[in-house]
Short mmCIF file of the C-alpha atoms (twelve columns), coordinates in Angstrom:
data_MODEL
# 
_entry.id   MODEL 
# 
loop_
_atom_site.group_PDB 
_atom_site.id 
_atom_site.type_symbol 
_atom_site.label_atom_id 
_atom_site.label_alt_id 
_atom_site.label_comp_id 
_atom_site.label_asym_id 
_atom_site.label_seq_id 
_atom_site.Cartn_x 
_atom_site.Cartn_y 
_atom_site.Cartn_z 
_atom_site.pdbx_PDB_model_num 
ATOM 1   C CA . UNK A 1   337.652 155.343 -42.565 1 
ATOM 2   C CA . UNK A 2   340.548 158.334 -42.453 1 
ATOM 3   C CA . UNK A 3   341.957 160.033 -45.905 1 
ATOM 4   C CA . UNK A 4   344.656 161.705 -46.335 1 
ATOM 5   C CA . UNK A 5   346.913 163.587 -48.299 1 
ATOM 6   C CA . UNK A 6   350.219 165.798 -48.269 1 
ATOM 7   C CA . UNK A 7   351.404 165.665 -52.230 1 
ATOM 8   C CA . UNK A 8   349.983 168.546 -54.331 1 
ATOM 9   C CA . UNK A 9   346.029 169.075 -55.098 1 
ATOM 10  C CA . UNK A 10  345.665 167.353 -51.843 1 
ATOM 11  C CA . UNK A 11  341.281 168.335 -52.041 1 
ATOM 12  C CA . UNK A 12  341.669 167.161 -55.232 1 
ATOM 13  C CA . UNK A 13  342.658 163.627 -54.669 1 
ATOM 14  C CA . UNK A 14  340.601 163.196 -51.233 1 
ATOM 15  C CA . UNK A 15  337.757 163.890 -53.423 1 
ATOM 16  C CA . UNK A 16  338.659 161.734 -56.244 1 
ATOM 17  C CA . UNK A 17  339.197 159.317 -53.865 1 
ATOM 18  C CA . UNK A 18  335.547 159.708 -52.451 1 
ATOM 19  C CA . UNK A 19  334.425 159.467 -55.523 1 
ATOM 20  C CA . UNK A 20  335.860 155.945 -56.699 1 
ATOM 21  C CA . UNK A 21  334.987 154.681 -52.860 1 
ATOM 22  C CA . UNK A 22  331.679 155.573 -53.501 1 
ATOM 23  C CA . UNK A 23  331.206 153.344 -56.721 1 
ATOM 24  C CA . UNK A 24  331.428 150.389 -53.936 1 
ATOM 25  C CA . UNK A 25  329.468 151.858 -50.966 1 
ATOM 26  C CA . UNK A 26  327.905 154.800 -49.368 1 
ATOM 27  C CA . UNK A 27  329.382 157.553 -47.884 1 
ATOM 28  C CA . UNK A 28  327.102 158.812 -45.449 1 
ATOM 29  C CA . UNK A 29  329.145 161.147 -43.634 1 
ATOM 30  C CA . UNK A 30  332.338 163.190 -44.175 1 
ATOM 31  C CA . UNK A 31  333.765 165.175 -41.450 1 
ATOM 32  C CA . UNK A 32  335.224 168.381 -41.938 1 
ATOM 33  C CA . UNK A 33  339.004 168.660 -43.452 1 
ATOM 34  C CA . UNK A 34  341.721 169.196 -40.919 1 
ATOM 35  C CA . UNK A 35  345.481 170.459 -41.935 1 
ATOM 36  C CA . UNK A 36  347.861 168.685 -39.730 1 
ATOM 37  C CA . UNK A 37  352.124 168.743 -39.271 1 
ATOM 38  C CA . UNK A 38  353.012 165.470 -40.496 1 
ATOM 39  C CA . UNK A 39  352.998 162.383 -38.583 1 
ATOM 40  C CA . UNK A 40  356.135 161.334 -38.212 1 
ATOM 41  C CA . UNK A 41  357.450 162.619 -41.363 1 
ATOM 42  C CA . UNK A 42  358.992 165.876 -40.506 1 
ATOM 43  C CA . UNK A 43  360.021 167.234 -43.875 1 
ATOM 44  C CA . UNK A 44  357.093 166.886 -45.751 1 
ATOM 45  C CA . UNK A 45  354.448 168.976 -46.117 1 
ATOM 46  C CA . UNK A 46  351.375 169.406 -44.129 1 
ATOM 47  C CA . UNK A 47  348.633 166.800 -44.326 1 
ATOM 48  C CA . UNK A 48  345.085 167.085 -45.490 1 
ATOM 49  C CA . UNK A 49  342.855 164.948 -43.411 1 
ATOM 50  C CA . UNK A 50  339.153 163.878 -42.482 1 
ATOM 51  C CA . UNK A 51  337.314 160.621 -41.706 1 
ATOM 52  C CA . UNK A 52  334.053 159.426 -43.699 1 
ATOM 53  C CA . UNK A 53  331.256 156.719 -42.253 1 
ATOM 54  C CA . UNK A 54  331.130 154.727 -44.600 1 
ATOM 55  C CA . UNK A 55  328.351 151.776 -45.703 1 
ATOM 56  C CA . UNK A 56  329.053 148.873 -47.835 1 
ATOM 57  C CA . UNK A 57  328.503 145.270 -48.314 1 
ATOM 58  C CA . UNK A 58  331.942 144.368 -48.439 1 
ATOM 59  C CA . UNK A 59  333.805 142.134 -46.113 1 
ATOM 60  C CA . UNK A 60  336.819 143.963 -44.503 1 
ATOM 61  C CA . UNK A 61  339.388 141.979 -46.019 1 
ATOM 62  C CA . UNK A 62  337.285 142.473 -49.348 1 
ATOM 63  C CA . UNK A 63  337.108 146.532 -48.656 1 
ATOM 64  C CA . UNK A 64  340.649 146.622 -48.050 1 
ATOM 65  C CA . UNK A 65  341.357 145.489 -51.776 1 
ATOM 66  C CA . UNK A 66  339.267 148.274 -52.503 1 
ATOM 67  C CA . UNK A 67  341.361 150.895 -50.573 1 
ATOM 68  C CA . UNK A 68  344.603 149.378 -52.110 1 
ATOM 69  C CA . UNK A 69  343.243 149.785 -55.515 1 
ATOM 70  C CA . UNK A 70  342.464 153.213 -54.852 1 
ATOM 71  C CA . UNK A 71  345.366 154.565 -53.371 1 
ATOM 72  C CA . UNK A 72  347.080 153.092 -56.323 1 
ATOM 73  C CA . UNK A 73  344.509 155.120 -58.730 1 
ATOM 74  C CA . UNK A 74  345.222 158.073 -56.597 1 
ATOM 75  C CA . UNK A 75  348.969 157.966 -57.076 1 
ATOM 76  C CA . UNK A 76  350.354 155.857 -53.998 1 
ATOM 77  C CA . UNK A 77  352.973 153.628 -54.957 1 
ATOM 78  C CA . UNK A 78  354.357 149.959 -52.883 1 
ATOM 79  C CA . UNK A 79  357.531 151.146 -51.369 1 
ATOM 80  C CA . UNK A 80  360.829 148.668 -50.924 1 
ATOM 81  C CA . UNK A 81  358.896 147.299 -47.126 1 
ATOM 82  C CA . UNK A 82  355.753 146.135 -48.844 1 
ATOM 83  C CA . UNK A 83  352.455 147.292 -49.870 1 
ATOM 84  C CA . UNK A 84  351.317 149.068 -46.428 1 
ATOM 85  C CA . UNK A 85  353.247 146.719 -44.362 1 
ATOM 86  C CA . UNK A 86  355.698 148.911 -43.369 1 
ATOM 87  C CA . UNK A 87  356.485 151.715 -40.472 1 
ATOM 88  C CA . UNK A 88  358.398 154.029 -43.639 1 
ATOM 89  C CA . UNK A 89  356.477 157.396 -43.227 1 
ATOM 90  C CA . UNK A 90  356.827 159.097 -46.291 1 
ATOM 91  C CA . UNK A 91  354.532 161.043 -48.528 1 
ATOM 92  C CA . UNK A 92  351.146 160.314 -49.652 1 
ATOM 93  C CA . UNK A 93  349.249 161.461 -52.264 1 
ATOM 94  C CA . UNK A 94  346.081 159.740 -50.978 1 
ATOM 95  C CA . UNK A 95  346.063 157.349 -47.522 1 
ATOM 96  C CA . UNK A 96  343.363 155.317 -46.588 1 
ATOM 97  C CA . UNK A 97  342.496 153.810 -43.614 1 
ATOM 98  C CA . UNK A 98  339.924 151.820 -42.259 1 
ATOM 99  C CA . UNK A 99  339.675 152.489 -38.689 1 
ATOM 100 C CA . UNK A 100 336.248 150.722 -37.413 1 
ATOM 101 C CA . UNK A 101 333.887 148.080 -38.314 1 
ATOM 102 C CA . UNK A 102 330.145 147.800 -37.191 1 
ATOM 103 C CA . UNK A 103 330.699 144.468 -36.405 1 
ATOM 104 C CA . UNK A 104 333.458 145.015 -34.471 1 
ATOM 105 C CA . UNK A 105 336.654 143.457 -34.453 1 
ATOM 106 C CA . UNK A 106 338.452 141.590 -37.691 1 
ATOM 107 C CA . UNK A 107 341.931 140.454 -37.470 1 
ATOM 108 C CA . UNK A 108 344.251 139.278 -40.139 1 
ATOM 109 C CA . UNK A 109 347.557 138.971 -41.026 1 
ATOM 110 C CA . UNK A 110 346.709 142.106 -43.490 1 
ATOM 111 C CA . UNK A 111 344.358 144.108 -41.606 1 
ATOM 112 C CA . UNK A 112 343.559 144.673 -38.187 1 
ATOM 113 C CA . UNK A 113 340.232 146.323 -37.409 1 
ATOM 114 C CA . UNK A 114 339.846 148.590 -34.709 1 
ATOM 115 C CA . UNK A 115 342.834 150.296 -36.459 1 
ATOM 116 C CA . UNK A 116 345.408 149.836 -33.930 1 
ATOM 117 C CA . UNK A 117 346.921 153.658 -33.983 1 
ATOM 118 C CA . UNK A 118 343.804 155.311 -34.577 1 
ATOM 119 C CA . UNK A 119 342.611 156.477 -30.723 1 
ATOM 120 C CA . UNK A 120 346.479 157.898 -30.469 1 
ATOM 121 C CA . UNK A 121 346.231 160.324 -33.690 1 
ATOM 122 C CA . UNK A 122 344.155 162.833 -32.894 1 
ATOM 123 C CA . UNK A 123 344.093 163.819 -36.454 1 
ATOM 124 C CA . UNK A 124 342.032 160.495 -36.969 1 
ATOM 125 C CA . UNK A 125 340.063 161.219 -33.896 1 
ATOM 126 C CA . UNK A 126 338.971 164.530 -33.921 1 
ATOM 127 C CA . UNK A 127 337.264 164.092 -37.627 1 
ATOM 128 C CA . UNK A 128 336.067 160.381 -36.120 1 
ATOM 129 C CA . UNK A 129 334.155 162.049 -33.591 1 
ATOM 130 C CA . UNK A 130 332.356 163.903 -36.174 1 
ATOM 131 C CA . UNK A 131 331.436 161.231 -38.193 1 
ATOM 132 C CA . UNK A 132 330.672 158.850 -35.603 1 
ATOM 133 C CA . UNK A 133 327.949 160.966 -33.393 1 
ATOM 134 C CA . UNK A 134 326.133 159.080 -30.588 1 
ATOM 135 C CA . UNK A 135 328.160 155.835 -30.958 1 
ATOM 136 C CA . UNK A 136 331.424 157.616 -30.568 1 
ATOM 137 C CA . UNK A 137 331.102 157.632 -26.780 1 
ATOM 138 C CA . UNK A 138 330.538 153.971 -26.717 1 
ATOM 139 C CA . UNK A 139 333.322 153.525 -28.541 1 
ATOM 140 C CA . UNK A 140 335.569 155.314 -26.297 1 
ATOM 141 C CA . UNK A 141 334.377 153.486 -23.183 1 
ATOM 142 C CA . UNK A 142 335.973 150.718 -24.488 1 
ATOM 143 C CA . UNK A 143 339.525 152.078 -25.008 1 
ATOM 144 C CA . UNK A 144 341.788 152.633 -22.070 1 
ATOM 145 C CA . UNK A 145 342.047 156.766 -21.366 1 
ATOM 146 C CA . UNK A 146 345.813 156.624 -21.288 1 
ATOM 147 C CA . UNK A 147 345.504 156.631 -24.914 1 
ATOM 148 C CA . UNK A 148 344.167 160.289 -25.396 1 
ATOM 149 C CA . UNK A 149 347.006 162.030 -23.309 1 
ATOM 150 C CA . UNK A 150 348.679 162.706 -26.912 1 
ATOM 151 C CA . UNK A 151 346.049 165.653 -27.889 1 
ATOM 152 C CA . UNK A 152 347.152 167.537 -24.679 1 
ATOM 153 C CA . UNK A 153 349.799 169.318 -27.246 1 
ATOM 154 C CA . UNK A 154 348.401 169.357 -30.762 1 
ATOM 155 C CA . UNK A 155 348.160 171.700 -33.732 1 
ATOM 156 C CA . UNK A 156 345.179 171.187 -35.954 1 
ATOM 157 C CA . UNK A 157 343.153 173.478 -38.079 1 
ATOM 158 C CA . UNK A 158 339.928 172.927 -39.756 1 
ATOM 159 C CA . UNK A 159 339.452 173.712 -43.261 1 
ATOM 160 C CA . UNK A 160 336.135 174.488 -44.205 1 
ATOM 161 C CA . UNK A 161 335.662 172.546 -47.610 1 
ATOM 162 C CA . UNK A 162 332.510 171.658 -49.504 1 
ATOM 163 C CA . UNK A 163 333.251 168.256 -50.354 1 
ATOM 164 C CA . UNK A 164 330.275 166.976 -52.062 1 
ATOM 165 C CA . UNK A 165 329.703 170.126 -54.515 1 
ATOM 166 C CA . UNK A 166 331.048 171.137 -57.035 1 
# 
C-alpha cells in the first residue's frame, strides 16, 4: 500500500494512520519517507510519502472499507465527484492506496488491484521497491518498460524518519 500526506503534521497522520491499519493486519515493512512536488496539484504543498507491505486476512474489497474508514479518521473528507471516484487532485491529509495483492489481480467496479497508476508515479515506486525486495523484479517483468520513462525527470528526497518509535 502507498500513504500519503500534504496537510499539516503530515508524520503525524501517516503514523496515526499506521497505527489504526495495524489494528486489522500486519505491517511488516515500511519504506523510508519521501517528500515529493505534488502530483498534479500544483499549489499545494509538498507531499509526504512511503509504501508499507502489508499482511492481513482481509479480502480486497473488505480492506478497502478499511482504508476508507481511515482516511476518514485521518481527516479526508468525500468531495462533490464521490468518495475516491474522482480525478479532483486536491489536498490530503492522509491517502491510501492499495497498490498490489499477493494473489494478484482483483477487479471491481470500486477497486482495481494492480493499482492502475502506480508503475507511472515514481513516488509510489521508488518506496515500493523498498518494501517489496526480491519479488519487486518479478513484478516489473510483467509491466511494459514504457511505463518507467516518467522518473527520467523527477525530484524526490528521502526523509529519514523513525516510524515505529517513539
Amino acid at each position: 500500500m502507498a500513504l500519503g500526506s500534504n496537510v499539516s503534521n503530515r508524520v503525524g497522520r501517516i503514523k496515526r494512520a499506521l497505527l489504526d491499519l495495524e489494528n486489522w493486519g500486519n505491517i511488516e515493512k515500511v519504506s523510508n519517507f519521501y517528500l515529493t512536488y505534488p502530483f498534479k496539484m500544483p499549489t499545494t504543498a509538498e507531499v509526504l510519502n512511503c509504501c508499507i507491505r502489508y499482511e492481513t486476512l482481509l479480502y480486497p474489497a473488505e480492506l478497502l472499507e478499511l482504508v476508507e474508514s481511515v482516511e476518514r479518521v485521518g481527516g479526508r473528507r468525500k468531495n462533490r465527484i464521490g468518495w475516491k471516484r474522482r480525478r479532483v487532485y486536491s489536498k490530503r491529509s492522509i491517502d491510501i492506496d492499495i497498490i498490489l495483492w499477493e494473489n494478484g489481480e482483483w477487479i471491481s467496479e470500486r477497486l482495481v488491484i494492480p493499482h492502475r497508476e502506480w508503475i507511472r508515479r515514481y513516488f509510489v515506486r521508488i518506496p515500493a521497491v523498498e518494501v517489496m525486495g526480491e519479488n519487486f523484479g518479478k513484478i516489473l517483468n510483467e509491466v511494459e518498460s514504457t511505463a518507467l520513462v516518467d522518473s527520467l525527470n523527477l525530484d524526490l528526497r528521502l526523509i529519514k524518519l523513525n516510524v515505529k518509535g517513539d
